[in-house]
N, C-alpha and C positions, 0 to 999 in steps of 0.2 A: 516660711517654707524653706526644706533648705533638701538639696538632692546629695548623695550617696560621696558627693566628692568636695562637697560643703561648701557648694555652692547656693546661694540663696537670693530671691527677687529682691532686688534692691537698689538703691543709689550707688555708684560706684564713683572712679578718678570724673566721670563723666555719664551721667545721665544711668539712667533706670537701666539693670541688667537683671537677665533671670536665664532660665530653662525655656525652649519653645512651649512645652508643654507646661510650665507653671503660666505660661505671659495666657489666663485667659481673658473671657469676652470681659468679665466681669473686672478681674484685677484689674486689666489695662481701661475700662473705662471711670474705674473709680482714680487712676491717677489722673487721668486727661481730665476729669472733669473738680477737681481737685487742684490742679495747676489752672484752670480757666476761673476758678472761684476766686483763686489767690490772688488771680489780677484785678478781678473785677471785671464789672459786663464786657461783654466783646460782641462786636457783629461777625467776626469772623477768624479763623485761625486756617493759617498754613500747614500742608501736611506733606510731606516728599519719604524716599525711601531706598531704600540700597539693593542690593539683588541675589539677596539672600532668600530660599525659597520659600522661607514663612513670612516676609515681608509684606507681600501682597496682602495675606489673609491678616497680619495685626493692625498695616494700616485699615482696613475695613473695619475692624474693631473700632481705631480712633476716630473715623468719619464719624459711626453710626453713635456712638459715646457723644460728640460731638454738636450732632442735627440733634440726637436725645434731650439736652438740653436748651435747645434755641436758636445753635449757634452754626453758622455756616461754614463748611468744612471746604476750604480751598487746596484741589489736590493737584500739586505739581508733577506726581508720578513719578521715576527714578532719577534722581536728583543728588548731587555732591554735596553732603552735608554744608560744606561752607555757602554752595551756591543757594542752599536755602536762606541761608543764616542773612546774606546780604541783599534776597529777594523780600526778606519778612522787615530787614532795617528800612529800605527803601519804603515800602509798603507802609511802615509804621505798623507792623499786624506779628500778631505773638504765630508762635512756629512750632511742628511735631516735627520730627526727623525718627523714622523707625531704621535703628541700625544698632547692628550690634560691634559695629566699627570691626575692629581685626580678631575676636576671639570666632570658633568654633563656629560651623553651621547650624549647630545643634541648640543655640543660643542665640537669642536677640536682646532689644532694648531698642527704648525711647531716650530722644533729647528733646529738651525742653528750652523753650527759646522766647523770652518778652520781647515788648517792642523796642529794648533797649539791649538787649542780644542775650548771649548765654544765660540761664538760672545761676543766684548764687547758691554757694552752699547751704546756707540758711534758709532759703527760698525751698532747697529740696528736702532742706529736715521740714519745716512747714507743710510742703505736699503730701509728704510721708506720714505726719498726725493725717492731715486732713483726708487723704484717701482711705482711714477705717470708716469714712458715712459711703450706705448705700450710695449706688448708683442711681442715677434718676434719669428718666425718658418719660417724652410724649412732649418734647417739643417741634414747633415748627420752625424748619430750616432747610438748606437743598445742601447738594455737593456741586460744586463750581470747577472747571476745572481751569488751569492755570500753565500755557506754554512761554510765559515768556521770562521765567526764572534763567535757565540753561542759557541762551543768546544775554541774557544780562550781566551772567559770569564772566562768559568769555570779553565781552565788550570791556570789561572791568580792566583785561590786564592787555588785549590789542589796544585800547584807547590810553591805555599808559607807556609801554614800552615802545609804541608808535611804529612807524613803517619797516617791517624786514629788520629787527635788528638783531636775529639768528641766520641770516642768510648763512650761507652755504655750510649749514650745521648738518650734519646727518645724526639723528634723533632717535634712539631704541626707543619703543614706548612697550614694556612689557604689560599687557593688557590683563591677565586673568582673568579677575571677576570684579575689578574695580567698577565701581559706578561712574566713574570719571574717562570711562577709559577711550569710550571715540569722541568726549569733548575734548582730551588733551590731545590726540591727534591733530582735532582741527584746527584747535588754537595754536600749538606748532608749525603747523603749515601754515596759517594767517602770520605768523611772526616772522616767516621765512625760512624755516629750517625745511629738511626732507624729513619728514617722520617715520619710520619704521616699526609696525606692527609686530608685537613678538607673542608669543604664548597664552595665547585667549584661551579663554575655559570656559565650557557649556556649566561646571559644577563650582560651584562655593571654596573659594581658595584662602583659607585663614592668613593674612599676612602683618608680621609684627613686624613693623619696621625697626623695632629694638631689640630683635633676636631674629636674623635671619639664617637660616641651617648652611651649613656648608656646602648642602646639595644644590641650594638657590645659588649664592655665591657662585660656585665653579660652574652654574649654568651662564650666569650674566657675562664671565669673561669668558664661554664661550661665543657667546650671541654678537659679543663685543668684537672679537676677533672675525667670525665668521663672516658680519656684515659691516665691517671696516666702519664703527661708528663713532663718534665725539663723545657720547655719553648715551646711559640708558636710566629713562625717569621710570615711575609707576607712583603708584599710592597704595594705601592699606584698601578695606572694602570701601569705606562709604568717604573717603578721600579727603580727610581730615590728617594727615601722616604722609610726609612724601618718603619716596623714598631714588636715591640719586647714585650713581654709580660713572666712575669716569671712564677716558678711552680705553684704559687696561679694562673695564669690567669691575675693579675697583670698588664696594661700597664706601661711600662716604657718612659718618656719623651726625645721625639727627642733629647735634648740639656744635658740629660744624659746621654745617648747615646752615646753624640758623646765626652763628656766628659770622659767614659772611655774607647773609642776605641783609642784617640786622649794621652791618657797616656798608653794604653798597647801597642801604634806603636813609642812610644818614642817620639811625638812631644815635644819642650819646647817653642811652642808659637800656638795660637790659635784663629782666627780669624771666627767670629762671628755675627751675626744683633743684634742689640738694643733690640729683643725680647725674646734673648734668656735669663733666668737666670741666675741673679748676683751670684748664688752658684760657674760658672767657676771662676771667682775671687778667691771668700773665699775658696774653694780646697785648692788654693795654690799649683795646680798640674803642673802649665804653668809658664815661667817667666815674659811670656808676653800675653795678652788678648788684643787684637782689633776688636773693633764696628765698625758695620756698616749698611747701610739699605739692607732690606731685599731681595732678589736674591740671587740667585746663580750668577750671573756675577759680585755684589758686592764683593763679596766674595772672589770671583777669583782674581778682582782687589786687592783687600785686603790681600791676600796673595804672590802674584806678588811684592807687595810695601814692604810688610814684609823680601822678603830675597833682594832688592834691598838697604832696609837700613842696614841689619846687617847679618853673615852667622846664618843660625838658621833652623830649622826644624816644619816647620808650616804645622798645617792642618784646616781646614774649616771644621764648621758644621752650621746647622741652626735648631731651634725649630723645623722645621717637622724631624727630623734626617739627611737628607741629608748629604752625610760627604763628603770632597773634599779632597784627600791626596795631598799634595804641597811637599812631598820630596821622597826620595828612603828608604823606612823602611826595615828593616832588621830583621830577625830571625832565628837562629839556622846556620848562614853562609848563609839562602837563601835570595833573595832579592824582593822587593815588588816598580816595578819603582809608579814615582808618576802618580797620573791621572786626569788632570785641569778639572772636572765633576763632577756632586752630583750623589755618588753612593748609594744602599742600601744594596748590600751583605756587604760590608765589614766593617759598623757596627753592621752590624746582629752574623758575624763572630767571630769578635777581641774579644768582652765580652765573648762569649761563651766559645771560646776557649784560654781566660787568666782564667775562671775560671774552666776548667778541668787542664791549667798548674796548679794552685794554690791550687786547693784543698780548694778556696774561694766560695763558690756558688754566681750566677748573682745578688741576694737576696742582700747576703749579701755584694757584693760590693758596691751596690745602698746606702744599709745603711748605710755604712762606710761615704759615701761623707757630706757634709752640707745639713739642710735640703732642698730639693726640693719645692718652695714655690710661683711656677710659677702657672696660670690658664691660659686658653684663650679662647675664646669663639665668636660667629658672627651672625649680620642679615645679613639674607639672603633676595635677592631681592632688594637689594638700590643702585639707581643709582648713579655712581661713581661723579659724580657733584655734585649730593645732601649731599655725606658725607664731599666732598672738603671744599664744602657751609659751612658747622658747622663746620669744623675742623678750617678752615681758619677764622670764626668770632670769635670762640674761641682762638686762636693763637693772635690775634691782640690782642681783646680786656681781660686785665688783670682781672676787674670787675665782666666779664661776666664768664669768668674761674675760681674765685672764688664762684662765686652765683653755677654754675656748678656741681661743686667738696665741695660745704659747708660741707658736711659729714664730710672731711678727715684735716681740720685745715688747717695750714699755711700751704702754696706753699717751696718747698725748691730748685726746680730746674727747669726749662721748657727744652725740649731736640724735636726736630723738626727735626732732621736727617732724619724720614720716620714717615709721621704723627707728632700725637700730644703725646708725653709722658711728664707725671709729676711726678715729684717729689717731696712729702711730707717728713713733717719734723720728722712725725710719723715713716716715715720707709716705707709707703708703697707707690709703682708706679703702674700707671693708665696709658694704653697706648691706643689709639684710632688711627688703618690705614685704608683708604681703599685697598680693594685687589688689588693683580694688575694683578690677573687671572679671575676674576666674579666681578658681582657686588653685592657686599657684603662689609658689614663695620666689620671689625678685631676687636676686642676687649684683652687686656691681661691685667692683675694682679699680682702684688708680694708683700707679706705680710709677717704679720711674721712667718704664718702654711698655708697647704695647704684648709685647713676649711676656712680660713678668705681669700682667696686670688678665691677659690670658690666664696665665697659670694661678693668678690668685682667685681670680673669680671660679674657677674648674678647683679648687680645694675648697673655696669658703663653700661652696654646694655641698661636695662630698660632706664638709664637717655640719652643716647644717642637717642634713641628711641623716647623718647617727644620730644629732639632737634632736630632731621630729620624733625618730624611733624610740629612742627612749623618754622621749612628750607620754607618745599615744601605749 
């Protein structure tokens, strides 16, 4: 199935995406019971959901999918992606997540979650044969409901960061429509800051934390200045993506982020996609940097591979901030287990609160590192074949990849791991993907300042832009 903008129900960077109106009764129970087959019996699975306003009705698809087959349907109600993720590892119990995480209201999705955390990829091409068998019902089983997922999140990161260690922080928390958004208040205030409530929204607020509009931007540094605050946190919808902003209003970049959550939790290796910036290298804050394509399940694989070659203490992040912890971090004697998930409290946290240990401001940690010299930018509306079309003519043909890219000189590298990235001999790389959540073409830049890596990504679109046109 595939709608007008080529968009189509399916596996994406992360879990099952579609159309509201493709996600039916029928499709979404043939996945759900499809992912329960692939595990094998279960007495029960977890279900949570974000606050988007078809959520309601497709979890009620997943229950009844669910009890149809046997299996008891444990419903945590609206729930932080991660906090499921860590409520089902606890549990030992496989998990639903209905979200469509940051794309469109007009669009949802399922994640899928074993007793051992995220689906692999392979795990979803598996579900993907296996939901063409009917659906089947007429079993017996009830729906459960489940309040103690939310208090076991927060207890997660109060029982680690320990008593007050935000005190006298005053805290934007811009609210919209995050599903997170009066948990991270209260956890805020449990850790001792002053939190401050910004911009709630009764409607569905699509937020990318890796393309935020200029409009958002010069709102955060007004919120910033008007209520005199230290920093203003948020998350995408279903709070898997943070998203972090200093006392100027300031965003700061996912993949810094998670560069200094990922060194104040003591990792010394750090696995990553191809988009994020080459500044995690030149730190020189990790021993070890590993790429890979974009997802969180890459990532996971990625880190998975990482302690099976050597002992070592790795954690995941990716350009929207998502941060994955792969080991048991430590502080002050308390202990933080690991959690195979992209979360977004706890790189909202770890900066914050290494810069009240330090007496370093968030500010000036940022500055400390290599310049930051990443852009990234997207058309929006381009069907996912149409960007394959020119990525893939361009991949092939060398020729046409230089006529292309004439601006930037000699070629110094091709890198085709997820999409098209190149490498110049100037220094600077040009990366072209399509999404694998919308039909949208990705765009990113690395230069040698953030002005020029601006102006690259705002031409490499344009030029991609005439090559759609003359694709389609």
């Amino acid at each position: 199935m595939e709608d007008g903008a080529g968009m189509s129900v399916g596996f994406g960077t992360s879990g099952l995406r579609g159309l509201v109106t493709e996600l039916t009764e029928d499709l979404v129970a043939r996945h759900v019971q499809a992912f329960v087959g692939m595990l094998g019996p279960q007495r029960m699975v977890m279900i949570a959901r974000d606050l988007r306003p078809s959520s309601p009705g497709i979890a009620g698809m997943v229950r009844r999918a669910l009890v149809g087959m046997g299996v008891d349907a444990v419903d945590c109600g609206r729930l932080p992606t991660p906090a499921m993720a860590l409520a089902a590892q606890v549990r030992r119990c496989p998990a639903i997540m209905v979200t469509g995480s940051h794309i469109p209201a007009d669009r949802n999705g399922l994640k899928f979650y074993s007793q051992s955390g995220e689906v692999t990829k392979a795990q979803e091409a598996e579900m993907a044969r296996a939901a063409a068998t009917p659906a089947r019902y007429g079993g017996a089983a009830v729906v459960l409901k489940d309040a103690t997922a939310a208090p076991g999140y927060l207890a997660r990161y109060r029982d680690f960061f320990g008593n007050a260690p935000l005190a006298g922080m005053r805290l934007g928390v811009w609210q919209h429509s995050s599903v997170a958004r009066d948990l991270l208040v209260n956890l805020l205030a449990a850790l001792g800051a002053t939190p401050v409530a910004l911009g709630r929204s009764d409607r569905f607020v699509p937020i990318d934390t890796e393309a935020i509009s200029a409009a958002v931007a010069a709102q955060l540094r007004l919120w910033s200045a008007a209520h005199q605050l230290d920093a203003i946190l948020s998350t995408d919808g279903d709070a898997d993506r943070p998203l972090l902003a200093g006392a100027d209003g300031a965003l700061i970049p996912g993949d810094v982020l998670g560069v200094l959550t990922a060194r104040a939790l003591g990792a010394d290796c750090v696995v990553t996609p191809v988009t994020s910036c080459s500044m995690i290298e030149t730190s020189g804050a990790f021993a070890q940097t590993c790429r890979t394509r974009i997802g969180s399940p890459h990532v996971i694989a990625g880190l998975e591979a990482a302690l099976r070659e050597r002992p070592c203490r790795p954690a995941g992040f990716e350009a929207n901030g998502g941060f994955v912890l792969g080991f048991a971090a430590e502080r002050a004697g308390r202990r933080l287990a690991a959690l195979p998930t992209r979360d977004a409290f706890l790189p909202l946290l770890a900066p914050l609160v290494a810069a009240c240990d330090s007496g370093v401001q968030l500010e000036a940690q940022v500055a400390a590192l290599p310049p930051q010299r990443m852009a990234s930018g997207r058309l929006a509306a381009v069907p996912t074949d149409l960007s394959r079309t020119l990525l893939d003519r361009l991949a092939r043909d060398a020729a046409e990849r230089a006529r292309f890219f004439a601006d930037h000189g000699p070629e110094a590298g091709l890198d085709l791991t997820d999409g098209l990235r190149v490498s110049f001999v100037s220094g600077v790389i040009l990366h072209l993907r399509p999404s694998g959540n919308a039909p949208e073409l990705r765009g990113y830049a690395e230069a040698a300042n953030a002005a020029d890596a601006e102006a690259g990504v705002k031409a490499l679109l344009a030029r991609a832009r005439a090559g759609l046109d003359r694709c389609g």
